[in-house]
C-alpha positions as MATLAB code, in Angstrom:
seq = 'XXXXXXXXXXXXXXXXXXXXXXXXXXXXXXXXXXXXXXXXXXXXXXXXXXXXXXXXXXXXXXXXXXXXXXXXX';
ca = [
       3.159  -23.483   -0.516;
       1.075  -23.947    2.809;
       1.118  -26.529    4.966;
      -1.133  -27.676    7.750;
       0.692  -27.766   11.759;
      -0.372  -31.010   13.383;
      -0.511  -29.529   16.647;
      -2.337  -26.589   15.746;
      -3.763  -26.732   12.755;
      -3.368  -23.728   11.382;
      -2.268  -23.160    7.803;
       1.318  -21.924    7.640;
       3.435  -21.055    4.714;
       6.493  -23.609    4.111;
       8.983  -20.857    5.605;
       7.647  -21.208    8.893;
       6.773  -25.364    8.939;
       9.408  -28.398    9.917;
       7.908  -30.665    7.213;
      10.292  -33.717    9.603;
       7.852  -32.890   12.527;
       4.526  -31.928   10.645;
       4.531  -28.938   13.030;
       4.580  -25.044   12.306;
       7.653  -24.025   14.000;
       6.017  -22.142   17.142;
       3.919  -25.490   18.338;
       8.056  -27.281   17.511;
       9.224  -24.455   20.036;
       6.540  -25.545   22.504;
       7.018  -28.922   22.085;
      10.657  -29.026   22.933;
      10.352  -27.036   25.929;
      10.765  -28.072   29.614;
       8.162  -24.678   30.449;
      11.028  -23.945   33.528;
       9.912  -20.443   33.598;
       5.941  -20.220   33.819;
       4.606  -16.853   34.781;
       1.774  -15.793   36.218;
      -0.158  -12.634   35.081;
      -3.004  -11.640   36.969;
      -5.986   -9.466   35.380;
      -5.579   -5.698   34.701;
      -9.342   -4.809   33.715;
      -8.128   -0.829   34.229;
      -5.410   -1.543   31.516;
      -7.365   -4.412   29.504;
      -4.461   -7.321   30.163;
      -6.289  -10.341   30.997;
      -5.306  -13.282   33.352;
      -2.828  -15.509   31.986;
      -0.141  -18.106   32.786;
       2.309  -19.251   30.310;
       5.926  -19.867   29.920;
       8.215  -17.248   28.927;
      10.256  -19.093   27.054;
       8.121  -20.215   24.501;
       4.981  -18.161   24.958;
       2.818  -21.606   25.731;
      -0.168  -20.369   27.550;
      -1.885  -22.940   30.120;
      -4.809  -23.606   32.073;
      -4.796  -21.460   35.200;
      -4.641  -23.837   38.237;
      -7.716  -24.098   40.913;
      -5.365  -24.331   43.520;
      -2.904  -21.884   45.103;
       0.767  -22.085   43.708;
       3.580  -20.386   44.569;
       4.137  -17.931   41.012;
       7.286  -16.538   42.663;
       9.853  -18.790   41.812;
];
């Protein structure tokens, strides 16, 4: 059986879906993280790895901000 995530809406077989929460269980890993640990990856056109920033706990990517932050935590 599939099931549709709430969050993401992607269809996701029953194994991998908390029918409690409605969610798949990667957007339930997101959800019920404090993102501590965000990392910032800046762009590698040479080696094709583009410019990201998520947490690396949960893999939750996020808008990169305008403004300067301090990634070096």
């Amino acid at each position: 059986m599939e099931w549709t995530c709430s969050e993401c809406e992607q269809r996701v077989p029953d194994t991998l879906f908390d029918t409690d929460e409605r969610m798949c269980h990667e957007c339930l890993d997101q959800s019920n993280c404090d993102h501590d640990n965000k990392v910032y990856q800046p762009s590698e056109p040479e080696n094709k790895v583009p410019e990201d920033y998520n947490c690396e706990d949960c893999g939750k990517s996020f808008e990169i901000p305008d403004e300067e932050v301090d990634y070096e935590r």
